[in-house]
C-alpha positions in Angstrom: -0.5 47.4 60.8 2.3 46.0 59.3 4.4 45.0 56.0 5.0 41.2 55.5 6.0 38.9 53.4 3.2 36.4 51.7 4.0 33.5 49.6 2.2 32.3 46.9 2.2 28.9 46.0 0.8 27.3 42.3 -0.1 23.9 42.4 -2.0 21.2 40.6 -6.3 22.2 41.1 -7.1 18.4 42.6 -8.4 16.9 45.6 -5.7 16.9 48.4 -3.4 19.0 47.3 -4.7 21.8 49.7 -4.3 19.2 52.2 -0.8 18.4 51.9 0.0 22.0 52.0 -1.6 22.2 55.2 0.4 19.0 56.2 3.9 20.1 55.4 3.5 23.7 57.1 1.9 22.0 60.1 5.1 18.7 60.6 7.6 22.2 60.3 5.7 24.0 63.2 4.7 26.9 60.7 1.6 28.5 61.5 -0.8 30.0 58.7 -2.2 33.6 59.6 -4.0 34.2 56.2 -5.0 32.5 53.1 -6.6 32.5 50.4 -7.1 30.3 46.8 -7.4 31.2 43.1 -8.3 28.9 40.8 -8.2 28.1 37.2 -9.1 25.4 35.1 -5.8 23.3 35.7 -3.9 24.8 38.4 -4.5 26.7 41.8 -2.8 29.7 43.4 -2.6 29.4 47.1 -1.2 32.9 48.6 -0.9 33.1 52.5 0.8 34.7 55.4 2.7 32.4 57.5 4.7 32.9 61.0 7.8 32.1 59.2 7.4 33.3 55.4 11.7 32.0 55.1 11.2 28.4 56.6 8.3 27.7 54.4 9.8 29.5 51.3 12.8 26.7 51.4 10.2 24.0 52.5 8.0 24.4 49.7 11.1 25.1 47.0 13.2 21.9 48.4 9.3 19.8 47.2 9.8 21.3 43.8 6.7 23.5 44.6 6.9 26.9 42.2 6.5 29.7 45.2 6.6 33.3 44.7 7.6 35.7 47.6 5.9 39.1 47.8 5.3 42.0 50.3 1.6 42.8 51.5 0.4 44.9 54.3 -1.8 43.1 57.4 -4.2 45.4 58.4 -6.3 45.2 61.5 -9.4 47.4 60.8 -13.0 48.0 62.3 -15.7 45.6 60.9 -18.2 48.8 60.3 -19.7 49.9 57.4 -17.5 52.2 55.3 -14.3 50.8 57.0 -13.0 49.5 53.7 -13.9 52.4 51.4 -12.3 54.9 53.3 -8.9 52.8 53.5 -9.2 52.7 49.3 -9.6 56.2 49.4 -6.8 57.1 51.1 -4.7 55.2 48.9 -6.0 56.0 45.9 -5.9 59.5 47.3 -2.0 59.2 47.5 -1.8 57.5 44.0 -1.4 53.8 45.1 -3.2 50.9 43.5 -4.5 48.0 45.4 -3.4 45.0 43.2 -5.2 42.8 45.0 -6.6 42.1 48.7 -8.7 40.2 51.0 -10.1 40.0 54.1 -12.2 38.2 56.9 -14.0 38.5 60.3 -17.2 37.1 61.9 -19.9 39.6 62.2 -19.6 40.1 65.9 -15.9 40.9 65.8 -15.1 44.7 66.6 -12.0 44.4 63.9 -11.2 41.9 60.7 -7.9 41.5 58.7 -6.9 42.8 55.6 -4.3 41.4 53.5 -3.6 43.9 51.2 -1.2 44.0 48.0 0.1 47.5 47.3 1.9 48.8 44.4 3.9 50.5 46.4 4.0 48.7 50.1 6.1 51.1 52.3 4.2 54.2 51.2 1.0 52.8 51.5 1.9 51.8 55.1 3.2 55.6 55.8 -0.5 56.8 54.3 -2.7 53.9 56.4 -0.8 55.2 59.7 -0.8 58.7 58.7 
């Protein structure tokens, strides 16, 4: 369990455009660990967690991309039933709110990652360890 830093990225919601993002961090030797996409009617958010959260800040800022920079806690966690609520518990427990998460595995995996937004990151990181 860790804190990192994600990026979120808004761009224009049209064909391609998830493709050149995928280009650019791919021709700097960045590689993706986690993402996800929001969309609305005209644009898309695309947040993710990349091996080098700095080089693909400037990267994306030098193409005129808006890109926001935020902190969110990777979580490795069993892929069981009940995993998940117990985790919200203990933060909501401790008075933190989840702004926002998400999370994948396959069903035979023995763990899945979170990606988890925290209104308060470093104490949420002292209660999930605790």
């Amino acid at each position: 369990m860790q804190i990192v830093k994600q990026l979120a990225i808004f761009l224009e919601n049209r064909p391609g455009m998830m493709a050149r993002v995928c280009d650019a961090l791919s021709a700097a030797g960045i590689n993706i660990y986690a993402l996800t996409v929001s969309d609305t009617v005209d644009h898309a958010v695309i947040r993710l967690v990349v091996s080098d959260a700095q080089k693909a800040l400037y990267l994306f800022e030098q193409h005129g991309t808006l890109v926001v920079e935020d902190e969110v806690l990777l979580v490795e966690a069993e892929n069981k039933p009940g995993t998940l609520a117990k985790l919200c518990h203990r933060l909501a427990d401790a008075k933190i709110n989840i702004e926002y998460c998400y999370c994948a595995t396959i069903p035979s995996a023995k763990k899945g990652l979170l990606v988890l937004r925290a209104s308060n990151p470093q104490k949420a990181l002292k209660v999930l360890q605790g």
